[in-house]
VEXMIVO-850699 format. One line per field, with one value per residue (C-alpha): residue number from 1; z negated, x, y negated. Coordinates in steps of 0.05 Angstrom, whole numbers, m for minus. Layout:
N
resi: NUM  ...
up: Z  ...
east: X  ...
north: Y  ...
This chain:
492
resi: 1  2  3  4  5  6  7  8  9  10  11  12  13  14  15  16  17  18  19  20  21  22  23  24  25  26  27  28  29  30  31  32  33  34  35  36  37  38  39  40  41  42  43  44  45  46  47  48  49  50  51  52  53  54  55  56  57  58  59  60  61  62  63  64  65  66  67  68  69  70  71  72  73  74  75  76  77  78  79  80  81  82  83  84  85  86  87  88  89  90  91  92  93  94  95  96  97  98  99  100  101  102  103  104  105  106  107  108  109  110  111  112  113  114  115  116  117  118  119  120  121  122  123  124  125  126  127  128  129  130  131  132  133  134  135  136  137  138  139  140  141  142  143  144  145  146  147  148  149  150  151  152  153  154  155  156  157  158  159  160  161  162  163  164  165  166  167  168  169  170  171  172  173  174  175  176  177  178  179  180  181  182  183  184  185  186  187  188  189  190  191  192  193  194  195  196  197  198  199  200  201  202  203  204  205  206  207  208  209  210  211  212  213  214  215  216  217  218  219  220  221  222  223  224  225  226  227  228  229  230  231  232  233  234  235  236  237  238  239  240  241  242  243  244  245  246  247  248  249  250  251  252  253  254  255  256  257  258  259  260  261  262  263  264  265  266  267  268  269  270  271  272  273  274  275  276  277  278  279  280  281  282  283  284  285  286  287  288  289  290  291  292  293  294  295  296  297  298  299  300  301  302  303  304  305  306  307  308  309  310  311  312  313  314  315  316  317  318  319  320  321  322  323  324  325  326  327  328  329  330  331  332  333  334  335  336  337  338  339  340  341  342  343  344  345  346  347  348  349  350  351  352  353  354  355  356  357  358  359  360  361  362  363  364  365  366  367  368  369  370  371  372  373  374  375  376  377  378  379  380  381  382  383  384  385  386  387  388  389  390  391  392  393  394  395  396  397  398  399  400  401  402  403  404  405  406  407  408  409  410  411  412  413  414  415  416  417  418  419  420  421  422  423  424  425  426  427  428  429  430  431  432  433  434  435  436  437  438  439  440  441  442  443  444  445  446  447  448  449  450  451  452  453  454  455  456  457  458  459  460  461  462  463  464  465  466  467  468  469  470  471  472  473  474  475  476  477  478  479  480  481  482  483  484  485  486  487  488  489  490  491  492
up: 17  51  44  81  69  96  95  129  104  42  39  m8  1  m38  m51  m93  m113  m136  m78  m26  33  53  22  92  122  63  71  145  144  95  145  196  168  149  224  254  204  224  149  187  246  310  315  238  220  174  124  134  110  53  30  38  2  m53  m53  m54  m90  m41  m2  62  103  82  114  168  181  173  228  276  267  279  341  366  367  394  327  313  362  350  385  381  324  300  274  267  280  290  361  391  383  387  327  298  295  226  207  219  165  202  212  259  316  319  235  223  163  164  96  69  71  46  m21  m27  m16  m56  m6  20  3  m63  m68  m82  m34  18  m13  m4  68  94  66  97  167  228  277  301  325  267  299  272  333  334  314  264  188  119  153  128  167  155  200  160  105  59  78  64  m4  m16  3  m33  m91  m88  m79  m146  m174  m156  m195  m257  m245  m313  m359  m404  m352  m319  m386  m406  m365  m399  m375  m372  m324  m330  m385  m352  m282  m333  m354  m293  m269  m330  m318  m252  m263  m324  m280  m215  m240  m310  m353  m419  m414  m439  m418  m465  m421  m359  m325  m259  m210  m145  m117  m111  m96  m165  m201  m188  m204  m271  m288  m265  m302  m360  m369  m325  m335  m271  m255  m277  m231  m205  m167  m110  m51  6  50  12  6  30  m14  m80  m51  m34  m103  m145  m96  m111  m182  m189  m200  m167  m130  m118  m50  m77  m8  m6  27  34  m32  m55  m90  m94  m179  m170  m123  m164  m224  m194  m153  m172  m251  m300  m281  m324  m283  m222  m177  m134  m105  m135  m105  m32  m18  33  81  93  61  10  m52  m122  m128  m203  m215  m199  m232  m299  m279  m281  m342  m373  m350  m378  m446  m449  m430  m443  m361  m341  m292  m244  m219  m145  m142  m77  m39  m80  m69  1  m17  42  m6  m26  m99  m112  m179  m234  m247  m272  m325  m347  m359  m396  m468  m486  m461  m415  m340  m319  m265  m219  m156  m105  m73  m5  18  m7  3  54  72  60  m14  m62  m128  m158  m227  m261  m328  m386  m441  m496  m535  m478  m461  m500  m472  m405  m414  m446  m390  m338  m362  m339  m267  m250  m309  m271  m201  m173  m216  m161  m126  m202  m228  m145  m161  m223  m199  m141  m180  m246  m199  m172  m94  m107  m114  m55  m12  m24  m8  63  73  54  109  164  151  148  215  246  220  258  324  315  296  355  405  382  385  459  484  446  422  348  290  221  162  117  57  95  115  39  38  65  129  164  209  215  287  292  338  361  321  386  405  382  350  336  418  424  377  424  484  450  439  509  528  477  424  354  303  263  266  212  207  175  122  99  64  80  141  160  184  205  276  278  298  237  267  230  237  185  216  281  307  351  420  400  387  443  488  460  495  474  543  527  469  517
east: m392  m444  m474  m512  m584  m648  m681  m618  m555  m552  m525  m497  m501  m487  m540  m531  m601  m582  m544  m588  m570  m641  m632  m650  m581  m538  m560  m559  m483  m473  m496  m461  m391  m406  m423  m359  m309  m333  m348  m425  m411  m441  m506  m515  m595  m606  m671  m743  m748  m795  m732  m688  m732  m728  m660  m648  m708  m724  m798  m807  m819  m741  m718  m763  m730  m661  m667  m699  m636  m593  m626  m623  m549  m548  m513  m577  m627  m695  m719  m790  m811  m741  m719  m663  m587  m524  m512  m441  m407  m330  m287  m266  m196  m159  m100  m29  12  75  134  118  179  244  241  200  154  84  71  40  104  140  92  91  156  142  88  98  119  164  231  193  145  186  235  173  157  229  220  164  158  180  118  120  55  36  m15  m39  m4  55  116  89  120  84  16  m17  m69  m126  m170  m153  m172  m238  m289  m349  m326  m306  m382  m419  m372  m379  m466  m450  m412  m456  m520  m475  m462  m498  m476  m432  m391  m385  m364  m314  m261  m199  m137  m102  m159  m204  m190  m221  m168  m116  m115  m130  m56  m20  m45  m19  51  58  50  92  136  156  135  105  65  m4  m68  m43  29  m12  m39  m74  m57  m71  m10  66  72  25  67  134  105  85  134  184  140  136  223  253  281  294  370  365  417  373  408  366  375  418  376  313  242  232  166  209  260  210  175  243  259  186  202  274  314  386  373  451  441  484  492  459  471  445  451  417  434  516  521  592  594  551  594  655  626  566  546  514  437  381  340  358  306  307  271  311  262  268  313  264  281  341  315  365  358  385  452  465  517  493  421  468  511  447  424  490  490  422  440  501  479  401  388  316  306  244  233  195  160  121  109  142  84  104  165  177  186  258  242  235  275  237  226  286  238  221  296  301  312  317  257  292  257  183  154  104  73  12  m48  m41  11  m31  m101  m114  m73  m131  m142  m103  m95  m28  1  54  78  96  149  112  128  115  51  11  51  34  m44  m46  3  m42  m99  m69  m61  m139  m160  m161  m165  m237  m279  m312  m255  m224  m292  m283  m209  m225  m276  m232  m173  m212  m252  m177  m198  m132  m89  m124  m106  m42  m33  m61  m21  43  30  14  69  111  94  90  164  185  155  191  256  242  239  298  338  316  309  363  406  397  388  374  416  377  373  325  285  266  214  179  135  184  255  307  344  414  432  505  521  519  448  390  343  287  286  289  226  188  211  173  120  116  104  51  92  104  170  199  274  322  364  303  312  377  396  464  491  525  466  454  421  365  294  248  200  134  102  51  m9  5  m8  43  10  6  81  97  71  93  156  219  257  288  326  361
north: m397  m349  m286  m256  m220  m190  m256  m302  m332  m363  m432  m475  m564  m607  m657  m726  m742  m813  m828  m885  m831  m790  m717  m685  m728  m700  m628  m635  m673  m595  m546  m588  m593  m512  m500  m540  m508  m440  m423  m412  m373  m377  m317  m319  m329  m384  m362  m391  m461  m437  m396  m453  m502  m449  m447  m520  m545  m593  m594  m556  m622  m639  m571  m577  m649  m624  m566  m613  m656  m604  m568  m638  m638  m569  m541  m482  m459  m428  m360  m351  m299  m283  m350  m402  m386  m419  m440  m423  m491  m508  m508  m575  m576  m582  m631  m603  m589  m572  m619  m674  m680  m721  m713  m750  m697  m737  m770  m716  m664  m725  m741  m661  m631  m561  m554  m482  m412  m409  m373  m303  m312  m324  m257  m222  m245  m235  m152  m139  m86  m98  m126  m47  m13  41  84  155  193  236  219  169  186  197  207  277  309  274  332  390  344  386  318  361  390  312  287  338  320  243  254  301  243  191  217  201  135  120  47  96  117  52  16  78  66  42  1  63  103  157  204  266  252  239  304  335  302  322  389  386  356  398  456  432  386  421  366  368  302  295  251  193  191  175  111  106  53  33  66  64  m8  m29  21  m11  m77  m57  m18  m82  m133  m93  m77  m122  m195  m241  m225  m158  m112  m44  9  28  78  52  67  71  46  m24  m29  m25  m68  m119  m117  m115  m185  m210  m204  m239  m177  m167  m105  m62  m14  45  96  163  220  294  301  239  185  171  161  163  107  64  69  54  m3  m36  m69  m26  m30  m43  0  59  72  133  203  250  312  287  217  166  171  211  276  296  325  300  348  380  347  275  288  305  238  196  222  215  137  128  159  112  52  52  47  61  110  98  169  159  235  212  278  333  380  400  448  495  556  527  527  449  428  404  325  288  268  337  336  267  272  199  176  127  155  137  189  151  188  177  208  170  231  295  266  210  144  99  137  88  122  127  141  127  181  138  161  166  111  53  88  43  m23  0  m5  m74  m90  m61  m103  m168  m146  m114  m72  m18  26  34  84  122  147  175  202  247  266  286  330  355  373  399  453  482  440  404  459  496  433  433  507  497  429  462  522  473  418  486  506  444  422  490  459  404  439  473  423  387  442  461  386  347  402  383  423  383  402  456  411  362  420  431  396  325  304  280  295  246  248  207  167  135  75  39  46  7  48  m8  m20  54  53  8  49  105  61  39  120  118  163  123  136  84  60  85  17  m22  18  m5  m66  m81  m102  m35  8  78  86  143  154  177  231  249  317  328  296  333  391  436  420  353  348  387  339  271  240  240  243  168  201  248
């Protein structure tokens, strides 16, 4: 292991000081190994030799010795009043672990046979993205505008933040987060969502993905059937798989979920997960009648109900229903929600709203996995959404995703002669466009590509084998010009 300083690399040998071999050939046979492996790579500065004989507790004279044989062999160089560095060498080439030919495995793959990915891991692998180019340009889903984002109210509020940085701070933070952005979300939700949660109901995570995995470690036993959204999230799919649950696809349509459906055809689940305020990624909304089904089926049976809220602040003047939870009176549904689609993608803060009864399972719980999300970036939220900068940002969000869905709209209409249904127009970031069962939207996706626009296929999105073709078109991060001129003329 290296790391790098102001004074060179520093570099770890091994010496044996009772061993007959002369200490400058076993720290030379180190660095050497180090440089052919590449863990040393080629341009890094190696410290002075004082440093070095510091570091090793060894005489200078035995450095000195040890760069000599190694300049010899062409492995470091010295420049004239800069120092010693790693010369550019080629990299020694590792033994194979993959199956030798004609079946015959190699002894080792024979001695070891679980040598490899286990069952999960390999679950996990197999749900994972297509190998499809994600760049920030237009017509690429759930990115927000991260231009119209307020970066100098967020630097003068992280140099405010960072003059606190004081022990007690540092050594405050609980499993469950920081208190003061605790509150400052239960606050909001209370206010937006209609829920009557307080600070102790709330636990920061690092996002969606964390908050499925806790909330599935936590409640969930391997075999465990889940109702999820067919088509839905491939995240939760992958981390109910990762964690030996039996996941049921139960269809959805424009006006969510299908209970219905799931009653009459799939077993009574341990656990439904879905996006009751707008489905992923079809766009629906959770209908009366089938958010009072769910709840029913909870009460009943003692189902959880893990309540995805991930953008629910950008409602197009609609009049967005409250949470499911807010409607829960059993305690049985968990709210979780994320920063990544109001704030920036790259800002990983999530949180999930505990009933209040599991709220204190969910912290010890949350210890085990990394005690908790990074402090700076909660101490800057905090500040941000205490001072009413939140709630400004999501004012001037909603009128720009508003009028850049209407571009959108637009050009559908005029180009394609398609007009979304109004319930998808709600809310969201994103427009679904349909395609004939018979075309292949993943190579119409890299046909996009190719013309340097970027969507992402509907069909990955589905789990069973009979798949919906459609292009998913972003629009938040975008602005009307810019959709205006990305192509779409292969979808005509």
């Amino acid at each position: 292991m290296t790391k790098t300083g102001a004074a060179g690399a520093l570099v770890s040998v091994e010496i044996d000081r009772s061993s007959d071999v002369p200490i400058h050939i076993q720290i030379a046979g180190s660095i050497r190994t180090a440089i052919q492996s590449r863990r040393l790579q080629p341009g890094i500065r190696l410290a002075s030799t004082r440093a070095l004989a510091r570091d090793w507790n060894v005489s200078r004279n035995t450095v000195l010795h040890v760069f000599e044989n190694l300049m010899s062999e062409g492995l470091v160089q010295s420049r004239v009043g800069s120092g010693t560095y790693v010369a550019s060498v080629p990299t020694e080439r590792r033994p194979s672990t993959k199956k030798h030919q004609n079946g015959d495995r190699g002894e080792t793959e024979t001695k070891y046979p679980f040598k490899g990915l286990s069952r999960r891991g390999r679950s996990l692998v197999a749900q994972s993205q297509l190998g499809l180019s994600e760049k920030p340009v237009a017509f690429m889903p759930d990115v927000p505008d991260i231009r119209a984002f307020p970066m100098r109210s967020w630097l003068r509020l992280m140099n405010e933040v960072s003059g606190r940085l004081k022990g007690d701070i540092l050594i405050s933070i609980t499993n469950t987060g920081y208190d003061p952005l605790r509150e400052a979300i239960a606050n909001h939700l209370n206010l937006t969502r209609g829920l009557s949660c307080t600070k102790d109901d709330i636990i920061i995570t690092t996002g969606t993905q964390q908050s499925v995995d806790l909330v599935t470690r936590l409640l969930l036993e391997r075999g465990d059937p889940v109702w999820v959204e067919e088509p839905g999230y491939m995240g939760t799919r992958a981390t109910l798989l990762a964690n030996g649950c039996a996941p049921y696809p139960i269809p959805a349509d424009t006006d969510g979920m299908n209970v219905e459906d799931g009653i009459a055809n799939a077993p009574v689940p341990r656990m439904v997960v879905i996006s009751p305020s707008r489905h992923y990624p079809l766009g629906g909304r959770l209908s009366a009648e089938r958010r009072q089904a769910l709840l029913e089926l909870s009460k009943q049976s003692g189902t959880w109900i893990l309540e995805d809220d991930y953008d629910s602040d950008f409602d197009y003047g609609s009049g967005s229903p409250s949470a499911l939870q807010a409607d829960d009176t059993e305690g049985r549904v968990i709210l979780i929600g994320t920063f990544s689609k109001t704030l920036l993608p790259s800002f990983r803060l999530g949180y999930i709203v505990s009933p209040p009864d599991l709220a204190h399972d969910f912290a010890h719980a949350r210890s085990v996995m990394d005690r908790h999300a990074p402090i700076f970036e909660q101490l800057v939220l905090s500040e941000f959404m205490h001072r009413g900068l939140y709630a400004t940002h999501l004012r001037t969000m909603r009128s720009l995703y508003c009028e850049r869905q209407a571009a959108l709209v637009d050009r559908l209409d005029k180009e394609l002669g398609y007009i979304p249904n109004p319930s998808e127009l709600a809310s969201g970031m994103h427009i679904v466009l349909p395609l004939s069962d018979d075309v292949d939207d993943r190579e119409t996706v890299r046909r996009l590509q190719a013309d340097g626009t970027v969507a992402r296929p509907l069909s990955i999105y589905y789990a069973n084998k009979k798949r919906r073709s459609g292009i998913i078109l972003g629009f938040a991060g975008y602005t009307p010009e810019e959709i205006n001129l990305s192509r779409l003329d292969v979808l005509r």
